[in-house]
PyMOL commands that place a pseudoatom at each C-alpha (Angstrom):
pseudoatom trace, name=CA, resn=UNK, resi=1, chain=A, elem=C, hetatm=0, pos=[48.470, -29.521, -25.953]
pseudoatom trace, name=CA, resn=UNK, resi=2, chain=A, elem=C, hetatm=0, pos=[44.755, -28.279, -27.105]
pseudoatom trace, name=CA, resn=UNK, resi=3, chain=A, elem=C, hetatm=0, pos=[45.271, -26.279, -29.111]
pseudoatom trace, name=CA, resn=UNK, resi=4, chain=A, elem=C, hetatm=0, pos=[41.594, -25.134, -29.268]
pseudoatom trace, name=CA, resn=UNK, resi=5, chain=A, elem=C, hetatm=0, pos=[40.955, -24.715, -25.332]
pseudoatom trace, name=CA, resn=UNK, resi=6, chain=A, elem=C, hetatm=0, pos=[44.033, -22.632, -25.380]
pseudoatom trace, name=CA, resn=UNK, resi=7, chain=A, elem=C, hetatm=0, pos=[42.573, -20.304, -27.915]
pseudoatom trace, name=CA, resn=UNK, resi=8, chain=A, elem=C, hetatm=0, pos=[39.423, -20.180, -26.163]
pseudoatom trace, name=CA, resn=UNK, resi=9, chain=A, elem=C, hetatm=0, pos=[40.995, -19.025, -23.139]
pseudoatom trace, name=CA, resn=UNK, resi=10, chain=A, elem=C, hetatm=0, pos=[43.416, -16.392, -25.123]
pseudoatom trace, name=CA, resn=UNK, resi=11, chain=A, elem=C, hetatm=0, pos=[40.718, -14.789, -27.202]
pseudoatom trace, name=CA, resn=UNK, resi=12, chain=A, elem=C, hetatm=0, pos=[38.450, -14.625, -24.198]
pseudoatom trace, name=CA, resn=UNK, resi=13, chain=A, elem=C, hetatm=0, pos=[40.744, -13.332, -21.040]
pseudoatom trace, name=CA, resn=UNK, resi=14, chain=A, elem=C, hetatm=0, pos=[39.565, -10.214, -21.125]
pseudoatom trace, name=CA, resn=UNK, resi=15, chain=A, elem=C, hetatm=0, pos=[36.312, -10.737, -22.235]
pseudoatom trace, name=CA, resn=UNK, resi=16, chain=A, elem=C, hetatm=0, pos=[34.359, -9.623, -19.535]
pseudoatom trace, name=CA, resn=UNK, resi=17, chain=A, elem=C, hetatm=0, pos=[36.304, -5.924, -18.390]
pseudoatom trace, name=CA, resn=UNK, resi=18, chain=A, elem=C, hetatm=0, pos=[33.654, -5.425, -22.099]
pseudoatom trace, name=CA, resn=UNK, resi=19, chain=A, elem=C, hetatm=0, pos=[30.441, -5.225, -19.544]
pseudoatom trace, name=CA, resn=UNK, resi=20, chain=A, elem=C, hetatm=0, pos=[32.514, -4.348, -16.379]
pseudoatom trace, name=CA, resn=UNK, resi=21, chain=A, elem=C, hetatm=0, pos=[35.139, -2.039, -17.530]
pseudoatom trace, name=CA, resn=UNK, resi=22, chain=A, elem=C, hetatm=0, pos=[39.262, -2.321, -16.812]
pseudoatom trace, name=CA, resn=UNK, resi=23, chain=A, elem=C, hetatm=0, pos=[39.610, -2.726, -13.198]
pseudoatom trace, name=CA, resn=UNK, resi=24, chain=A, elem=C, hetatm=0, pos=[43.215, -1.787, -12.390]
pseudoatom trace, name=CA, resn=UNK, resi=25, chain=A, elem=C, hetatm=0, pos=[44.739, -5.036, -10.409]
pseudoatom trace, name=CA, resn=UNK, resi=26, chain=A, elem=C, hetatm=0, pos=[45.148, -3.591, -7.102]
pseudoatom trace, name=CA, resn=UNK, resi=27, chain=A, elem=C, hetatm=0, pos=[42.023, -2.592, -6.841]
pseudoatom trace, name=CA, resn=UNK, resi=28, chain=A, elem=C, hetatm=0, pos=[40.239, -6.032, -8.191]
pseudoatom trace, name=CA, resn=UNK, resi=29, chain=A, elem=C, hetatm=0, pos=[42.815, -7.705, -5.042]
pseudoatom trace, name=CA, resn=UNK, resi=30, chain=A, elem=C, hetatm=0, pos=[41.864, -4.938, -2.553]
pseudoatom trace, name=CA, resn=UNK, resi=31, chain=A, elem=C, hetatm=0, pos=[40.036, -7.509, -1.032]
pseudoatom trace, name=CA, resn=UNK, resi=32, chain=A, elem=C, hetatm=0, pos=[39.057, -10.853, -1.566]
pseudoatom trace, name=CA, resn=UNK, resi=33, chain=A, elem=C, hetatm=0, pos=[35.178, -9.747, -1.323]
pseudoatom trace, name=CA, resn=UNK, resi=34, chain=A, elem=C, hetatm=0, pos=[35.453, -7.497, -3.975]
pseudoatom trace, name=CA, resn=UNK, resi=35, chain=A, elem=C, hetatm=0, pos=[37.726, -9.858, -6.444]
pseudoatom trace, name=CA, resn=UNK, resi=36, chain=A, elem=C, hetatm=0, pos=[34.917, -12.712, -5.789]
pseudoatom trace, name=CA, resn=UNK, resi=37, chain=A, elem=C, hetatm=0, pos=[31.726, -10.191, -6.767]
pseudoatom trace, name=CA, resn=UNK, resi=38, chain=A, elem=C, hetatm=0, pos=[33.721, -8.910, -9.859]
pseudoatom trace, name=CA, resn=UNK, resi=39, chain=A, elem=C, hetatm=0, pos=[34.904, -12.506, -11.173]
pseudoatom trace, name=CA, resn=UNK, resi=40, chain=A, elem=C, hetatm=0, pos=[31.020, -13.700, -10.617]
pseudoatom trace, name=CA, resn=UNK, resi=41, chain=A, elem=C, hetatm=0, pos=[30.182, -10.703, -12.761]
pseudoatom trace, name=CA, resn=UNK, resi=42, chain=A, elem=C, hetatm=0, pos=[32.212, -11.214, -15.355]
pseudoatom trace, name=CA, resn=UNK, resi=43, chain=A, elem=C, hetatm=0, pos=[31.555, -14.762, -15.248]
pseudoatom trace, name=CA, resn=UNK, resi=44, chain=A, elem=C, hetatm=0, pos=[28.007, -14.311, -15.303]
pseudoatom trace, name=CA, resn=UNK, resi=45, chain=A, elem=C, hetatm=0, pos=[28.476, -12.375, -18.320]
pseudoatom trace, name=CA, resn=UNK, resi=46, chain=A, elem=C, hetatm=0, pos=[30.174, -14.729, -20.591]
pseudoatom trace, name=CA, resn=UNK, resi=47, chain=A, elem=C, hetatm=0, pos=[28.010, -17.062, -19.709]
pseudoatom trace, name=CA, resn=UNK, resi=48, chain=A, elem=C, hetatm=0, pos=[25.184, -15.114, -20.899]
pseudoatom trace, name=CA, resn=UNK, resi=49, chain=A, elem=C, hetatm=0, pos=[26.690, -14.308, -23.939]
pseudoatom trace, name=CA, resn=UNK, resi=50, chain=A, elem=C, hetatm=0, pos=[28.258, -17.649, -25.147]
pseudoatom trace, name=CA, resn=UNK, resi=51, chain=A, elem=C, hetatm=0, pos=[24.122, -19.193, -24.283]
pseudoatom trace, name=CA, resn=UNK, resi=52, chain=A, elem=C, hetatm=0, pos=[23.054, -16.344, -26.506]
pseudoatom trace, name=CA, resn=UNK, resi=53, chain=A, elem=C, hetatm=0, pos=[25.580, -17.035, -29.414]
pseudoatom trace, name=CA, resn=UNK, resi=54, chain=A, elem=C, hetatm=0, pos=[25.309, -21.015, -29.164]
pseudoatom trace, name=CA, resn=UNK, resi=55, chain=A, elem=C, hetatm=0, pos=[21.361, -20.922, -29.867]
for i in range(1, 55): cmd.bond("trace and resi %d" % i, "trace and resi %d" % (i + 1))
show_as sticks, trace
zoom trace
């Protein structure tokens, strides 16, 4: 098992509802439009952030 990648993924699961808010789950699966903006969002966001922490 790693050990780190599974911490990474734990302590960071939630990471982006910080910029986009808790989206109940039936509304994030209301449709598969919507789930695929919000995921880019929140992807785009810890992206963002881990560029901005690693420099």
């Amino acid at each position: 098992m790693d050990w780190k990648k599974l911490y990474e993924i734990t302590s960071s699961h939630d990471y982006g509802e910080i910029f986009i808010g808790d989206i109940k789950t039936p509304v994030k699966h209301y449709s598969l439009e919507l789930r695929a903006m919000l995921q880019k969002v929140e992807e785009g966001m810890v992206e963002a952030t881990q560029k901005r922490n690693s420099s």
